[in-house]
C-alpha positions in Angstrom: -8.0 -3.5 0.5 -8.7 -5.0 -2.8 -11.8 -4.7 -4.7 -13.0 -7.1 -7.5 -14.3 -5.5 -10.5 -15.6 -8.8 -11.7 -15.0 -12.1 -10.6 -17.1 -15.2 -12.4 -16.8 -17.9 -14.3 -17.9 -17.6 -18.1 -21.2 -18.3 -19.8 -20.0 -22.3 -21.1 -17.9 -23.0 -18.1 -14.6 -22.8 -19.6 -12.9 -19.8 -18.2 -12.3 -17.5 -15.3 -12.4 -14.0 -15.6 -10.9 -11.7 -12.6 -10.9 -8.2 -12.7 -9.7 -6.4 -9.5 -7.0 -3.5 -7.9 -6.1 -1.9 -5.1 -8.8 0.5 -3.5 -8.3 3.6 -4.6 -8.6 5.4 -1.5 -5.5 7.6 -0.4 -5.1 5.2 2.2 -3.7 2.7 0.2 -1.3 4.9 -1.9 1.5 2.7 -1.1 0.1 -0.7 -1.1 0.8 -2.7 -4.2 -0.7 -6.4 -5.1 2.2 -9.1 -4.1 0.4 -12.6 -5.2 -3.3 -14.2 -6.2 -3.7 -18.1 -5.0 -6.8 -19.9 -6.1 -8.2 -23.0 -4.6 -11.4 -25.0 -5.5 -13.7 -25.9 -1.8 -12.0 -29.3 -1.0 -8.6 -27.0 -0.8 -9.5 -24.4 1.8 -9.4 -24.5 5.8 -12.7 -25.8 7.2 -12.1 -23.8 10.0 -10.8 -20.8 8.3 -11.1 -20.1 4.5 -10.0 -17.0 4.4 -6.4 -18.1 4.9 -4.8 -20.7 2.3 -2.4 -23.5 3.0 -0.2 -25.3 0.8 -2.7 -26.7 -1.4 -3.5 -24.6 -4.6 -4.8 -24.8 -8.0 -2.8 -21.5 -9.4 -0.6 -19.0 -7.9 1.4 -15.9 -9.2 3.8 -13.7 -7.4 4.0 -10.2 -8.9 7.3 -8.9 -8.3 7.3 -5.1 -8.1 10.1 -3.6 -11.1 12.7 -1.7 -9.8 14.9 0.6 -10.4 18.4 2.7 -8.3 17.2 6.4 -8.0 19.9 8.9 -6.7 19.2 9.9 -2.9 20.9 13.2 -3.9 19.6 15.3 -6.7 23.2 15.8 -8.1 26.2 13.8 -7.5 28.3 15.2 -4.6 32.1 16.0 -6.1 34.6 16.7 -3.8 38.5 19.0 -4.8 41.7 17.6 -4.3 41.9 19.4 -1.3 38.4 18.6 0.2 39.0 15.0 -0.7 42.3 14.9 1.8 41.0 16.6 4.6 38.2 14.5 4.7 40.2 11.4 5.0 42.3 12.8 7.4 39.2 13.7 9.7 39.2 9.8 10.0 42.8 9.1 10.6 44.1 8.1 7.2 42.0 5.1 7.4 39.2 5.4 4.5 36.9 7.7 2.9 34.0 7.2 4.9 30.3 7.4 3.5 27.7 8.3 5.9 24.1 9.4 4.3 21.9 12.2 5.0 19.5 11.9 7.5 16.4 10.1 7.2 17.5 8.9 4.1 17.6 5.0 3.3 20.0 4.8 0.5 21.1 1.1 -0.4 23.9 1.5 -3.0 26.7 3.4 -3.7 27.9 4.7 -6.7 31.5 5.1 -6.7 34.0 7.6 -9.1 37.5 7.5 -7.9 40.6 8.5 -9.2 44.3 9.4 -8.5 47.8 9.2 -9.3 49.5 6.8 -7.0 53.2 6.4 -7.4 52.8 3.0 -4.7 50.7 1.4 -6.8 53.1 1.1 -9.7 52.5 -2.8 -10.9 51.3 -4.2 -13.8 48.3 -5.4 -11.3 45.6 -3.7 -10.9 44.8 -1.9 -7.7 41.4 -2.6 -5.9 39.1 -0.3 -4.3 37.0 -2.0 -1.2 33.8 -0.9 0.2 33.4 -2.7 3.5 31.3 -1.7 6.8 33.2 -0.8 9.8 33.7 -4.3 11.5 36.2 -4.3 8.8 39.7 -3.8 9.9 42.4 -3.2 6.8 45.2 -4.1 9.2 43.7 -7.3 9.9 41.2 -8.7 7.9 41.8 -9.9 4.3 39.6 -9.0 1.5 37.7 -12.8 1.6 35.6 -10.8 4.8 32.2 -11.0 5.2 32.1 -7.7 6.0 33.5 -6.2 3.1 30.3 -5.4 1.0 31.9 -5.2 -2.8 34.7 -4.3 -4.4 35.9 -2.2 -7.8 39.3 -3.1 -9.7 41.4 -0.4 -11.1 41.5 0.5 -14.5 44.3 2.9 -16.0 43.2 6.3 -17.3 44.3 9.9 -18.4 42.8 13.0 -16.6 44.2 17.0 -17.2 47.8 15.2 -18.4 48.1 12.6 -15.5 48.4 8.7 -16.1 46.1 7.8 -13.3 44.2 4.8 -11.7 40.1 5.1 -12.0 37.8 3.2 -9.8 34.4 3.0 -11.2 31.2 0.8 -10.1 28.6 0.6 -8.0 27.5 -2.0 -5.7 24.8 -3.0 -2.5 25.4 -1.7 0.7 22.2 -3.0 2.1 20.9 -1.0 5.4 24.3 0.4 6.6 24.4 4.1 7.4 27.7 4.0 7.2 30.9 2.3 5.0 33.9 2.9 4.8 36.0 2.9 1.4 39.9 1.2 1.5 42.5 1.2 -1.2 44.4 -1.7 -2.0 47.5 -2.4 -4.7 47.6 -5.6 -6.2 52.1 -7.3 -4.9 50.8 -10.5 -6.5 48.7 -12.6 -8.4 47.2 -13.7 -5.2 48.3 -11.0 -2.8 46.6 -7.6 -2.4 48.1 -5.0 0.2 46.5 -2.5 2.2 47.7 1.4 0.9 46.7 4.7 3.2 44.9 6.6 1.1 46.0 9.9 3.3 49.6 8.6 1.7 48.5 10.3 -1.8 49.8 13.9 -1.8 47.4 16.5 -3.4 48.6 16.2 -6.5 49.1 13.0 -6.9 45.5 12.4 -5.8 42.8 14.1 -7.6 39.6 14.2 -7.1 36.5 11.1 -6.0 32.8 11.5 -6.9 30.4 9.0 -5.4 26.6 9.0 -5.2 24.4 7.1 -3.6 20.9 5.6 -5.0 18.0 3.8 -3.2 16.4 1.0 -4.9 12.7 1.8 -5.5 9.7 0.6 -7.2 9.6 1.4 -10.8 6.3 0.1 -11.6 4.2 -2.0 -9.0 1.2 -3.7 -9.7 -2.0 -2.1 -8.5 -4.5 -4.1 -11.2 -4.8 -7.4 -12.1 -6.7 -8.5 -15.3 -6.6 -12.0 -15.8 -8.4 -14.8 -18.2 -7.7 -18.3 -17.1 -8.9 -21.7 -18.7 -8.4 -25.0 -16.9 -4.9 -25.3 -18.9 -3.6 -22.3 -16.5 -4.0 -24.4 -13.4 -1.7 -26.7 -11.8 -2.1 -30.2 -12.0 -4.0 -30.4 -9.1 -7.3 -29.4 -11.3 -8.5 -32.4 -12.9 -12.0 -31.0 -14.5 -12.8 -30.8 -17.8 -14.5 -27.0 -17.4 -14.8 -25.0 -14.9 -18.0 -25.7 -13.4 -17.7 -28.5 -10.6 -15.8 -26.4 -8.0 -16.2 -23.2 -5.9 -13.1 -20.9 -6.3 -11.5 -19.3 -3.7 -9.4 -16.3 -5.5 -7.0 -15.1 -2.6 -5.4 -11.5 -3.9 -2.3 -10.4 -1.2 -0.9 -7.5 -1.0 2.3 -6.1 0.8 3.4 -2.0 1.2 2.4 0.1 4.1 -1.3 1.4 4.3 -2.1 4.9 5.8 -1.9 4.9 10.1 -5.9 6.3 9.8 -7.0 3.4 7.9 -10.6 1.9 9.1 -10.9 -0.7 10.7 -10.7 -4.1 8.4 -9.6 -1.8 5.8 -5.9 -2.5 6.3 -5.9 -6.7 6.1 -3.3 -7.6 4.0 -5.1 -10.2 2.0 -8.5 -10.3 0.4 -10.8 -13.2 -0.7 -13.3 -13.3 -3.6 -15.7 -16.5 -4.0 -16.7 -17.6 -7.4 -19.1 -20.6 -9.6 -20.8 -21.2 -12.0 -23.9 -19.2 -12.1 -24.8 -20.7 -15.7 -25.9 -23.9 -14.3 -28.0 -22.2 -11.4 -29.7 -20.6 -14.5 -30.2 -23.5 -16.6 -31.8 -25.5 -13.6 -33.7 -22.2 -12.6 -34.9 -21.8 -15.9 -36.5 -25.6 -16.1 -38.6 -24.8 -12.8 -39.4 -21.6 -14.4 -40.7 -23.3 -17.7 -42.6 -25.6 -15.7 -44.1 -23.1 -13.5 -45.8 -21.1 -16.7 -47.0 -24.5 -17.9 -48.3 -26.1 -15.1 -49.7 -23.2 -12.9 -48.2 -25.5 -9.9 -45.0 -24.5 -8.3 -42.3 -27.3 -9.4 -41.5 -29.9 -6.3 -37.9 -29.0 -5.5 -38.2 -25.2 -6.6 -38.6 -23.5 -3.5 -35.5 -25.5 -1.7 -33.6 -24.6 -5.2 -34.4 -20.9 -4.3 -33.7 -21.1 -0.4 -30.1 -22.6 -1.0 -29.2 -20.6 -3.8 -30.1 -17.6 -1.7 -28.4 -19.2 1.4 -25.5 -19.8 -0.6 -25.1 -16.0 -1.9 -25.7 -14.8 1.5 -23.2 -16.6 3.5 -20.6 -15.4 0.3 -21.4 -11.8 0.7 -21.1 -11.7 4.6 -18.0 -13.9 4.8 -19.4 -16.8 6.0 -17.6 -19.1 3.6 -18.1 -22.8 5.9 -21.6 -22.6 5.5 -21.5 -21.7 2.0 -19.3 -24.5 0.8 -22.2 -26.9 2.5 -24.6 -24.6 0.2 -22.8 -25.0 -2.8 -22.5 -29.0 -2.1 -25.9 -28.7 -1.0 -26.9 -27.8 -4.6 -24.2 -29.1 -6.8 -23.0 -32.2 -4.6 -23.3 -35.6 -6.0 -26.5 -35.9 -4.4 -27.6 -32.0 -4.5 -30.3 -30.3 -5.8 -28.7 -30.3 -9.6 -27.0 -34.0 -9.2 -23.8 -35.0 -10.5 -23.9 -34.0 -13.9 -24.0 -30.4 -13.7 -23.8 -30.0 -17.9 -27.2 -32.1 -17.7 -29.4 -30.7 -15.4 -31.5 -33.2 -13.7 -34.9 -33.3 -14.9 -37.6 -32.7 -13.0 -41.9 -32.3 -14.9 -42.8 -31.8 -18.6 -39.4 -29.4 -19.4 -36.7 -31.3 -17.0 
């Protein structure tokens, strides 16, 4: 699902460069990159490395930016009249918000405003959005199942001194709420008020809209540079040349139904080292080689486990290649344990 542009570790073993995104196939059109965990080879599953635990050098989550987009293209305005028979269609109880179909809308966008001779206070009223297990008659206004709530602000429309409700708020994955009035007898005391109890007049008029939160900008690239001072405390090495690195790139959204098989795992694995000290120790034999006309003792196991190593990366066989890479840079390997001095071996060791 991901594909690494480049993946390696630099030239003097100081830094990590990754390069990858999201295949560009139009399968994956909707599939964005969610977090990248990196472990060294003493960190991973022996039985299964291409899953990570709780043990980690470096990890990132990359939270998708979002934004509230209308469902509707315009905002839906209702008349005096419309507005009235609408509540009464629902007994008098609430203006009731159900969306179109198929649609997923998580907030609502509320514009509401009337003259209402009952709710002449120096308090303000309160407008409450609540689902339908909410009963006005019963329940006070500390229910869970009221979902947010708008306080009254006073306001002049076409000559009228009138009450406005204006604010938006989350209601989650109901298709449907329900929208209560409420006038304020107290400091602490709010009282249920019958909207239907407005004349048409008195009340005028209610927008509302409603907007689905959606992914403003996702992440479908990564392009990172990391030293040793970017991991966690975990990494003790002074560069960046001891350890394999297992670079675990997730991703979350919904891939196409046709995808190929494989295609669609949700998290992909890249395997990196240090090539530069293969090279160096490669280049010693090498030198020997031209000089000696004999093949260097050690060279041809050198070449056999670097090319076992490579091989068991690039077909995903990543137990046998962490006893490759300790095969060569293990303690007792091929380049010993001090991979910034390779170990000598004839005239240019």
């Amino acid at each position: 699902m991901v594909v690494f542009g480049q993946l390696r570790i630099s030239d003097d073993g100081q830094s990590m460069f990754i390069d990858a995104h999201v295949n560009k196939a139009e399968y994956f059109k909707d599939i964005h990159i969610k977090r990248i965990t990196i472990c060294t080879e003493d960190q991973v599953s022996e039985t299964n490395p291409l899953s990570y635990g709780s043990d980690f050098i470096y990890q990132e989550d990359y939270v998708p930016i979002k934004e509230y987009k209308p469902v509707y293209d315009k905002t839906q305005v209702l008349s005096e009249q419309q507005l009235l028979n609408k509540m009464n269609s629902f007994g008098g109880v609430a203006l009731e918000y159900s969306p179109i179909s198929g649609s997923s809308g998580n907030a609502l966008s509320i514009i509401l405003s009337g003259k209402y001779p009952v709710l002449d206070s120096a308090y303000s009223p309160r407008l409450v959005v609540a689902t339908n297990a909410f009963n006005p008659l019963e329940d006070n206004l500390n229910n869970d199942e009221i979902l947010f709530t708008i306080e009254g602000t006073p306001y002049e429309e076409k000559g009228h001194a009138v009450w406005q409700f204006k604010g938006k708020g989350d209601i989650k994955a109901y298709e449907r709420v329900n929208i209560y009035l409420y006038k304020q007898s107290s400091l602490d005391t709010f009282e249920y008020v019958r909207i239907d109890s407005t004349s048409d007049k008195e009340f005028l008029h209610c927008y509302y809209q409603v907007y689905s939160e959606v992914p403003n900008m996702t992440y479908q690239e990564l392009h990172l540079v990391l030293d040793r001072n970017s991991f966690n405390e975990k990494f003790t090495k002074k560069d960046l040349s001891s350890n394999m690195f297992f670079v675990y790139i997730e991703c979350e959204g919904t891939p196409d139904p046709c995808t190929p098989c494989r295609l669609d795992e949700m998290t992909t694995l890249g395997v990196t080292f240090d090539y530069g000290i293969m090279f160096n120790k490669a280049m010693n034999y090498t030198r020997e080689l031209v000089d000696t006309c004999n093949i260097p003792h050690g060279f041809i196991d050198f070449i056999l486990n670097l090319d076992a190593l490579k091989l068991a990366i690039d077909t995903e066989h990543y137990v046998p290649a962490i006893g490759f890479w300790k095969n060569m840079v293990g303690e007792k390997g091929i380049l010993g344990g001090n991979k910034s001095m390779t170990k000598p071996c004839g005239c240019h060791g």
